[in-house]
Structure formats: structure tokens, C-alpha cells
C-alpha positions in Angstrom: 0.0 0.0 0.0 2.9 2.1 0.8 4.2 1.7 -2.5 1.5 2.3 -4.7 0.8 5.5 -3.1 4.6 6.4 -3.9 4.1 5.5 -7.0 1.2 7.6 -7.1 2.9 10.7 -6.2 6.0 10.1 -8.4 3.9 9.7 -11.2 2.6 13.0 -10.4 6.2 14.5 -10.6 7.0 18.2 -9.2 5.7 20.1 -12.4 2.3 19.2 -12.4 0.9 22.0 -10.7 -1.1 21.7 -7.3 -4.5 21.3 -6.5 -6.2 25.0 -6.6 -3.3 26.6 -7.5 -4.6 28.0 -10.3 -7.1 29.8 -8.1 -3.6 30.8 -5.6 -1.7 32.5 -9.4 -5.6 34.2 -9.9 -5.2 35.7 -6.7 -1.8 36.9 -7.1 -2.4 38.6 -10.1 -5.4 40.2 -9.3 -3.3 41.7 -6.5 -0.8 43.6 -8.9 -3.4 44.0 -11.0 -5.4 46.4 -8.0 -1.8 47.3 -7.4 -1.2 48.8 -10.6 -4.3 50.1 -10.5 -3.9 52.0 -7.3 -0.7 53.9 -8.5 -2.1 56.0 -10.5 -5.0 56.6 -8.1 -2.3 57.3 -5.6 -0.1 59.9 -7.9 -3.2 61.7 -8.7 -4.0 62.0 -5.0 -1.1 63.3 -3.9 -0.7 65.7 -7.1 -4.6 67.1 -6.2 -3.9 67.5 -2.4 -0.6 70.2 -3.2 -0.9 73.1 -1.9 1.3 74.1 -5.0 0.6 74.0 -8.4 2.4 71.7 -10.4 2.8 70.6 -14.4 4.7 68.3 -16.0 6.3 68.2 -19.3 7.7 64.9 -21.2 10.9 65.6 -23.6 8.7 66.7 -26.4 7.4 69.5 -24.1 3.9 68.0 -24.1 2.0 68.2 -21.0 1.8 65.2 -18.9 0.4 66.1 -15.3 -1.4 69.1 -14.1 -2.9 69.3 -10.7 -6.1 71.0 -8.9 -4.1 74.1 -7.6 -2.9 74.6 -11.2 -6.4 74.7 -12.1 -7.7 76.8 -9.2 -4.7 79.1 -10.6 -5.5 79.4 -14.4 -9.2 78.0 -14.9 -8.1 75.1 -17.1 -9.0 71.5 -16.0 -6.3 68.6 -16.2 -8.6 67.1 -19.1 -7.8 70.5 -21.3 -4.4 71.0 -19.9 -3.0 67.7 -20.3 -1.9 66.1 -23.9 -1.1 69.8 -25.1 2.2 71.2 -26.5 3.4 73.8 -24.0 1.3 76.8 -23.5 0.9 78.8 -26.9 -2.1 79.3 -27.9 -4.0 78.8 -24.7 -2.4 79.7 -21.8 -0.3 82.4 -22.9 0.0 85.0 -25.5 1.6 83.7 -28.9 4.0 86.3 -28.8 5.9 84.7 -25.3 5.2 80.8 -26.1 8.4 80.8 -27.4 10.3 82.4 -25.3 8.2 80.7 -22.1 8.8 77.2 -23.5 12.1 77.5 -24.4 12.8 78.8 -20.2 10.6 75.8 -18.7 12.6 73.3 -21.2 16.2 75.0 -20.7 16.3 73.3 -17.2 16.0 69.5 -18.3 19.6 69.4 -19.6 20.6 71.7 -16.4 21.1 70.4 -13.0 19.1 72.0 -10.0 16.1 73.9 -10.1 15.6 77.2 -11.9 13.6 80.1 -10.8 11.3 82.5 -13.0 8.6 84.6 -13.4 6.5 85.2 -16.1 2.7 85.9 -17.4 0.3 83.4 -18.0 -3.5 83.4 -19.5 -6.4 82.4 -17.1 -9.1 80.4 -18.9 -11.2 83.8 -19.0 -9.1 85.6 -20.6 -7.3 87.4 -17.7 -3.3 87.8 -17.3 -1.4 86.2 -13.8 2.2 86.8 -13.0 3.4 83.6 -12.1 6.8 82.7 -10.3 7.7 79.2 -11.0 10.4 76.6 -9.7 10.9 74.3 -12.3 13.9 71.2 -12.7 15.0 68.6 -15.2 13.7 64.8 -14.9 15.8 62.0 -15.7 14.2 58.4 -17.0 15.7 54.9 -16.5 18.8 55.2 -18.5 19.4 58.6 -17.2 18.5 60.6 -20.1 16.6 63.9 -20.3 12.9 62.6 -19.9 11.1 65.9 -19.1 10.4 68.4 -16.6 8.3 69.2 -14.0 7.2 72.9 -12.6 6.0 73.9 -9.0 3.9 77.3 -9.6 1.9 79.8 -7.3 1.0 83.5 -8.3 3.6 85.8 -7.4 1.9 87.9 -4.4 1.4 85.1 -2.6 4.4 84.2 -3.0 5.8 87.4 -1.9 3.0 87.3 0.8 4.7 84.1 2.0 8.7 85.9 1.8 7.4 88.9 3.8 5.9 87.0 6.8 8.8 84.8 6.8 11.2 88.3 6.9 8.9 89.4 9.5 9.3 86.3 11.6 12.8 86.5 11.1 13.1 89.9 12.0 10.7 89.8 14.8 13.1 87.2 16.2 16.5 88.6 15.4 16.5 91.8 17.5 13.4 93.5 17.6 13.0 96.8 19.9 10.4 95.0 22.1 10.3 91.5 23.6 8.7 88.4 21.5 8.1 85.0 23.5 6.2 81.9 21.7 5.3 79.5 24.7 3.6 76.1 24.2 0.3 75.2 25.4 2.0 74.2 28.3 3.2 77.7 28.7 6.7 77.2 28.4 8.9 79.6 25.8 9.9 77.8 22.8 11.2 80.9 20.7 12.6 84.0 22.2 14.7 87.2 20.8 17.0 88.9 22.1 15.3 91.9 23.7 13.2 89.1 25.8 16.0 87.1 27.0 17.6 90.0 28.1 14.2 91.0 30.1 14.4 87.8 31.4 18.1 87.9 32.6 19.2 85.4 30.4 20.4 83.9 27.3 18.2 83.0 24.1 18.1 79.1 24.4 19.0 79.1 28.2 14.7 79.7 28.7 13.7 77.5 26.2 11.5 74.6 27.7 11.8 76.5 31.2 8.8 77.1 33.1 8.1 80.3 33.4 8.2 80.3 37.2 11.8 79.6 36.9 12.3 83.5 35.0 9.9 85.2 37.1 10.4 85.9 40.8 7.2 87.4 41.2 4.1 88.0 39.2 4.3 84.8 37.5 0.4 83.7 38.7 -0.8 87.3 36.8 1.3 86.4 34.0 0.0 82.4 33.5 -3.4 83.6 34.1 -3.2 85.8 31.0 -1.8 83.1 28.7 -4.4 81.2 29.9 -7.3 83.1 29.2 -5.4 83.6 25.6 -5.5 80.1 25.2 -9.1 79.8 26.4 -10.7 82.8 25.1 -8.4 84.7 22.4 -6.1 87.9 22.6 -7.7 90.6 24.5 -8.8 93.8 22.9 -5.9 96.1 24.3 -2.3 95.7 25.9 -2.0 94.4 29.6 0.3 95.8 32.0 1.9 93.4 33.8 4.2 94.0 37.2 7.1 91.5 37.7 10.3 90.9 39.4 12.8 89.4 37.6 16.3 88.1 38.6 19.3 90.1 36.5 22.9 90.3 36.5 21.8 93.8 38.7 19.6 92.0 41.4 16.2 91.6 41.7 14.4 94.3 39.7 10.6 95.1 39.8 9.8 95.7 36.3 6.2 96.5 34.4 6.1 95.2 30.8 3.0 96.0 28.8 1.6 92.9 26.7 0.0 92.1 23.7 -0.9 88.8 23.1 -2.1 86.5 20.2 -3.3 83.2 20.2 -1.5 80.6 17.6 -3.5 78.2 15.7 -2.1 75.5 12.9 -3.7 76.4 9.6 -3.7 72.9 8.7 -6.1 71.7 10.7 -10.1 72.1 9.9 -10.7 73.1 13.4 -8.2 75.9 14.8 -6.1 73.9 17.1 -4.0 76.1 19.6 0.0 76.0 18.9 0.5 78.2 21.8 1.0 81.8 22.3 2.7 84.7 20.7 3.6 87.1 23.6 5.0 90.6 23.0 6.2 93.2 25.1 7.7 96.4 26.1 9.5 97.5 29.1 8.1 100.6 30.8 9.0 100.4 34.0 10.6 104.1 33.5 7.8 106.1 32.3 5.6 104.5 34.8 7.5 104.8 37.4 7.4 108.3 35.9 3.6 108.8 35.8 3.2 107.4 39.3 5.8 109.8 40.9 4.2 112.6 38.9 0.8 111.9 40.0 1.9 111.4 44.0 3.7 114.9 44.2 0.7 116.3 42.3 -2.1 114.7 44.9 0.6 115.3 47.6 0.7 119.3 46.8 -3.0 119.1 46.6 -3.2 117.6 50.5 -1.1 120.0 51.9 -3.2 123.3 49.6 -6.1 121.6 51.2 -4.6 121.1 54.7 -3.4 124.4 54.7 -6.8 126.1 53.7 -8.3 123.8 56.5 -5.5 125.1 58.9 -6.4 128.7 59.0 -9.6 128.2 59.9 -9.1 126.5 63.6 -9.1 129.1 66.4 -7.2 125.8 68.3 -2.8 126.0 66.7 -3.0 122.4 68.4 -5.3 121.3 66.4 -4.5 123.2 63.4 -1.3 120.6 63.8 -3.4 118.1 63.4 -5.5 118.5 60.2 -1.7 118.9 58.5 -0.8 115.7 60.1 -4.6 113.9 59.1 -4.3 115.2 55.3 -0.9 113.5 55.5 -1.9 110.7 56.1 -3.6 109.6 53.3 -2.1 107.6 50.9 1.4 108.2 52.7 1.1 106.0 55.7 -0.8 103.9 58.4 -0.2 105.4 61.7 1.2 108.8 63.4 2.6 110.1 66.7 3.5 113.5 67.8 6.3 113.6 70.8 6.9 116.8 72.0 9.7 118.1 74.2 9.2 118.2 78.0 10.7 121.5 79.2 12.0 124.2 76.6 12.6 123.4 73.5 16.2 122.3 72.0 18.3 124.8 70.3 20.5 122.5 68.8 21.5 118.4 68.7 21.4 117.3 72.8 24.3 114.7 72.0 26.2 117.8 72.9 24.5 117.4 77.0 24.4 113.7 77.6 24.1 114.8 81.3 20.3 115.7 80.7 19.1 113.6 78.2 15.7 114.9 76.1 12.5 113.7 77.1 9.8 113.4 74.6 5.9 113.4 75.7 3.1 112.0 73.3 1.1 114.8 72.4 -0.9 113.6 69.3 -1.4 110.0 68.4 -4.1 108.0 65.8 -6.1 104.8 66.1 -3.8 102.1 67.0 -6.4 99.3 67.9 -6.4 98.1 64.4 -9.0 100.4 62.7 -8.1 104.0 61.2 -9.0 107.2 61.8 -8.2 111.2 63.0 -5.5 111.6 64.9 -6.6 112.9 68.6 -4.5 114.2 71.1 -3.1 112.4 73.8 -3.5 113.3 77.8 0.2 112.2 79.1 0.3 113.9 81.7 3.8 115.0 80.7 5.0 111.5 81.6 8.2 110.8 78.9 7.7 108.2 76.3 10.0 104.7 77.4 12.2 105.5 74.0 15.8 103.5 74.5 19.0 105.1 73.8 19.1 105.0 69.8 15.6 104.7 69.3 14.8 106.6 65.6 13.0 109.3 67.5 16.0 110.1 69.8 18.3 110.1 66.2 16.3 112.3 64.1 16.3 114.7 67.4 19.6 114.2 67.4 20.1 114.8 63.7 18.1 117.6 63.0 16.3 116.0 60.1 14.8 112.4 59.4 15.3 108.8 60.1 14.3 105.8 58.1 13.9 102.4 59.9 12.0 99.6 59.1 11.7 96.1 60.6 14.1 92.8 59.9 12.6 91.2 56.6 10.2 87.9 58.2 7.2 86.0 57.1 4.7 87.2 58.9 6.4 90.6 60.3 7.2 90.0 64.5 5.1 92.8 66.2 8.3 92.9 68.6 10.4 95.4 66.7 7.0 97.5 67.2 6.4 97.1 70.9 9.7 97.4 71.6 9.7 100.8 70.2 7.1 102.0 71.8 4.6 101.7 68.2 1.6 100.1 67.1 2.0 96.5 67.0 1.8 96.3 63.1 3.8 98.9 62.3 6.9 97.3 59.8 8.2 100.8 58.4 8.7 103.9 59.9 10.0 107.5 59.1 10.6 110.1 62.1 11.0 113.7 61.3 12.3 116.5 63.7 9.7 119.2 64.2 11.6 123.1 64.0 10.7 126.6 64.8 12.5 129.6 64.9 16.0 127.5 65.3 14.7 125.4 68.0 13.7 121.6 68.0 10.2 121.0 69.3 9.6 117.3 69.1 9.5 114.6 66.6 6.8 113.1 63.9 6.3 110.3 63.6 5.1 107.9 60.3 4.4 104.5 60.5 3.7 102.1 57.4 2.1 98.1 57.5 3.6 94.9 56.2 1.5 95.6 53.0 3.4 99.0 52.1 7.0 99.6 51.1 9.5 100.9 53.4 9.8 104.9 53.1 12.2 106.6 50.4 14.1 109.3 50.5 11.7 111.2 48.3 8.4 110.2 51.2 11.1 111.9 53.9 11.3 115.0 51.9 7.5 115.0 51.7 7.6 114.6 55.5 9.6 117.5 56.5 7.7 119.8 54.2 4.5 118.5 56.2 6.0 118.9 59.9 7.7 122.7 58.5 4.0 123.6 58.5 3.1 122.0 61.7 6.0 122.8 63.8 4.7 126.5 63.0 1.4 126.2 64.5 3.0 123.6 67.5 5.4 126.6 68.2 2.4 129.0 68.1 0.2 126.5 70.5 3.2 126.7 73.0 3.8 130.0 72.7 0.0 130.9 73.9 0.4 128.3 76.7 3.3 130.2 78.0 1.8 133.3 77.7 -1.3 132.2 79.6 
């Protein structure tokens, strides 16, 4: 049995062909047939979807491929375009065929790609100025076979040259700060004027997170890309106050913003890229504005506390309407320490052997709420100031003293207490009162944790206040005496 089915098979022998295999060769054929079939379907695919128009020539300048954007460009379909000897006749006038055909057909026996411009013919009869990009094909045996030209009307092209020279020169050195940061908000592109803002090189803040630039303001400045991101670029520039880290120190800066949303133009839906973020640096000019609008609102409190002055029969408490319209806007808290016995006539470093005493005289609200300043009954007790307190110094002095608390998180109310202040008072500023050559006490300003500590600009606005009300203290104390 064995050996007839050997025999069998033998008899077969390895050319016969298997069962079903004609149906197997079928198969395979009708695969590289729809294979062969799809190529073309694929070419013509990827020639429609260009965003370029393109046309191809064989080596007898006859027109062998011509895509959608071609037609957008001109008005002639592929099926009137293709089969046709170059241009003349149709697409351009007859009297530049020549001269166009011989240009496109110069570059097949020319390596690289050639560049021109010239005028073509739209199907309704209107001219285009067309720049084209056009190179040399080379068959099998690597002859000449034809050529093939990417076109696109020449103000979009020049459209497309002037946004890339504005990117670059947006990018290059620009006299204002451009940032492009992800939708994470990190900086992926930044000139120069930006990475200087920031402190630092051009690709050392790439991919950083912005909290890593920023010292401070960095929560104002995400929530603004945010919204960007969310909502679209607002309808005006943004001021925005930060303190950045530079080769200087710390520096509070304001840089106004403008801000635009990126979206790819590929997709059918805009899809944020990010953000473009531009600013300026004016920090200087508003710095500017605010110290011009202080000393003009400033000036106006001391017209208005002067004119309020005049009209109180009391010179005590004429003293104190200066010292109220002081206070606004320029500090939290203020006391008024007057000498006990006659006034000083100079510094009393000079007499350590009778040390001054200072009385509380006026005082405001300390317990936490604000309000006009009343005077105190002391009794003529001396205020508990220890030797080098600021009031004792700007006695001492002649002229003002600036002090202000260790830097702590929160403030300690002991450098206050100590001092003989309101518990939450972080900054202070004490100015010598004078009259007629003689010292008569001392003013003094106090500021909270949520102001800044006193410049020298606030102590010039404080001795101009306490010039007016040492005149009506020395007036006050003059009456006293002569009752």
C-alpha cells in the first residue's frame, strides 16, 4: 500500500501543478493588477492635495500632469491641460510661447532647479504673474525625460517671503520682547530683547517654566496666557508687574503685553500652537507717571490742609488737620512727641548729662482700625524711647530717620512694641519738628507689612508737612506760656 501510493505521487512529478493553485496565481495577479491600478489613483492623489501648483512636461514639451491648484490658478482643467504642446495658444500669448517654453525646457539638460517669473493666460481671458520653480527629470537610462514645474501666483508668493522676513526679524533683534510659549506655557522661541528682560540667554529659557524667570508676578502672567488660550487675545495691551532676577539683582519691572493666540492652519478646526507674547519695558515712564501723580495729589493735600488750617481758632489742632491730610495715601499710623521743658536749640548729643524727654502729644487709632488723629493726655510723663531709638536720632540729627523692621514671614510685632509703636507697624519715618531754630519734638510715620518701606523722596514730603506743623506747634506753645 505504501508503495502504490509512492508511486502515485511520483507519477505526479514536481511540475504538475497543485491542486487550486490556479485559483492561488488568480489571486496573485489580481493583486498587482489592483496594485497597478492604485498607483495611479495614488499619484493623482497626492498631485490634487498640493498646496502648490504643479505641471509636468515629457521631452517633447507636451503636457503630462497638471494638478487641482494649477487649475484653481489658471481655470483650465487637467482634461484641457493635459496632452497639449506647452502653453501657446491657450495659456499664454503667442507672442511669449516661445520664449516661455524654451525657459521651462532649458532646465532639463541643467542640473538644479531654476527660478522664473513670467505671465500666464487664465481660462477667462485674464493675465497672472506667475513665479515658477521648475527642474529637469531624468528616465531609466538617465537621459533627459522631461520636466516638471511647482507654480503659485507671485503675491502670494511674496505674501509668504514677507511673513517669513517678519518672523525673522521679529526674532532677530526686535526693539520690544517676542516669546512663543507652548500650550503648556513654556517659551519655545525668544529674541533677544526678551531674554535680556528675562536675565538670560536665548536658548537658556527655552522649555523652562516660566516660574523659573519670574520671581514674582508669574500667577498674573499664566493667568493671562491662559485666558489667551481659552478665550483669544484681548482687545488692548495688559500691564503686567514682575520681578525678575538680573545680573543687577532683583528688579521690579512692568512690561506692557499684547498677546495672540497661535492656531495651525492645517487643521479644519483651529487647534492652539500656543501663544505669541509681546512686550515692552516701561517700568521708566511708569515709574514716571506714578511719581508725577503722587507729588501732584501730595501738593494738593497740603493746599487743602493748609486752607483747612487757617480756619481753627485751636494752633493744636490746626497741627493736626496737617498731620490727618498726611496721612492719606502716605502712611498707616502717626505720633507726635513733643519736648518736655524748653525746646532744643541744637542736637542734645552735645549734653548727655540731661538727656531729652519726649511726651506723646498727638497720636491715631492704634487698635487696628483707622481714623483722625486725637491728642493724647500724658500727663507730661516721657515716652519709654531706648538710647538709639529713631526718634532720639532724628532729634539728634536735625532731620529724618528711616527704619524699618528685619525682613520675616509674617512681620514680628516685637520690633514695634519694643519701640514704643503700634504692634503692626513694619516701616517707619521720624522727622524732627523746628521753629524759629529750635527743636520741638518729633513726627512720627508709621507704614504696615503691605506698604513699602519709606524713600528718601516720602522723607522729603515729610519734613515739608512737619515745616508747616511745627509752626502752628510753636504757636500753640507760645500761647500756653503766655497764659
Amino acid at each position: 500500500m505504501s508503495a502504490s501510493r509512492s508511486e502515485t505521487t511520483d507519477a505526479r512529478g514536481p511540475d504538475e501543478p497543485e491542486p487550486n493553485a490556479g485559483s492561488k496565481a488568480a489571486a496573485v495577479a489580481g493583486g498587482e493588477a489592483e496594485r497597478d491600478e492604485a498607483g495611479p489613483d495614488l499619484l493623482a492623489a497626492l498631485l490634487d492635495g498640493m498646496d502648490a501648483a504643479l505641471c509636468a512636461f515629457d521631452a517633447h514639451g507636451v503636457i503630462t500632469h497638471w494638478n487641482r491648484e494649477a487649475e484653481r490658478i489658471l481655470g483650465w482643467s487637467a482634461e484641457e491641460a493635459v496632452g497639449r504642446r506647452g502653453f501657446a495658444g491657450w495659456a499664454v500669448r503667442t507672442a511669449d510661447a516661445d520664449d516661455v517654453q524654451a525657459r521651462l525646457m532649458a532646465v532639463m539638460d541643467t542640473p538644479g532647479r531654476q527660478v522664473d517669473e513670467f505671465a500666464l493666460l487664465r481660462k477667462d481671458g485674464g493675465r497672472v504673474l506667475i513665479r515658477t520653480q521648475s527642474a529637469g527629470m531624468r528616465g531609466a537610462d538617465g537621459k533627459p525625460a522631461g520636466v516638471y514645474s511647482a507654480f503659485s501666483e507671485v503675491h502670494e508668493q511674496i505674501d509668504l517671503e514677507r511673513s517669513i522676513a517678519l518672523s525673522e526679524a521679529l526674532f532677530d533683534d526686535a526693539s520690544w520682547g517676542v516669546v512663543l510659549v507652548d500650550v503648556d506655557l513654556r517659551p519655545t522661541v525668544v529674541n533677544g530683547y526678551a531674554a535680556r528682560a528675562l536675565g538670560s540667554g536665548r536658548t537658556a529659557v527655552l522649555g523652562r517654566p516660566l516660574g523659573e524667570l519670574v520671581l514674582q508676578g508669574v500667577e498674573e502672567m499664566e493667568a493671562a496666557l491662559h485666558h489667551v488660550l481659552a478665550e483669544g487675545a484681548p482687545k488692548s495691551p495688559a500691564e503686567l508687574w514682575v520681578t525678575v532676577r538680573t545680573p543687577e539683582g532683583d528688579r521690579r519691572r512692568c512690561w506692557r503685553s499684547g498677546f495672540l493666540r497661535l492656531a495651525s492652519p492645517l487643521a479644519e478646526e483651529p487647534v492652539p500652537l500656543g501663544v505669541g507674547w509681546m512686550f515692552q519695558d516701561v517700568t521708566e515712564s511708569k515709574l514716571a507717571t506714578q511719581q508725577a501723580d503722587r507729588l501732584r495729589f501730595r501738593s494738593s493735600q497740603l493746599h487743602r490742609a493748609g486752607r483747612a488750617a487757617v480756619e481753627c481758632e485751636d494752633p493744636m489742632e490746626a497741627a493736626t488737620v496737617y498731620l490727618d491730610f498726611a496721612l492719606a495715601g502716605f502712611a498707616d499710623h502717626a505720633l507726635i512727641d513733643l519736648v518736655a521743658g524748653e525746646p532744643w536749640a541744637g542736637s542734645f548729643s552735645s549734653a548727655p548729662e540731661s538727656p531729652v524727654r519726649l511726651v506723646r502729644a498727638v497720636a491715631t487709632p492704634s487698635g487696628g482700625g483707622s481714623g483722625p488723629s486725637t491728642q493724647v493726655a500724658a500727663g507730661g510723663i516721657p515716652v519709654r524711647y531706648a538710647a538709639g531709638h529713631p526718634a532720639l536720632q532724628a532729634m539728634d540729627r536735625t532731620g529724618s530717620v528711616r527704619a524699618s523692621a528685619p525682613s520675616g514671614s509674617p512681620p514680628s510685632p516685637t520690633w514695634a512694641t519694643s519701640r514704643q509703636w503700634p504692634p503692626d507697624s513694619v516701616h517707619a519715618l521720624c522727622t524732627v519738628l523746628r521753629s524759629r531754630g529750635r527743636s520741638l519734638g518729633v513726627v512720627t510715620f508709621l507704614r504696615g507689612a503691605s506698604r513699602s518701606a519709606f524713600e528718601r523722596p516720602d522723607a522729603v514730603y515729610a519734613e515739608d508737612v512737619t515745616v508747616r506743623m511745627a509752626a502752628s506747634l510753636d504757636l500753640s506753645r507760645a500761647l500756653s506760656d503766655r497764659d
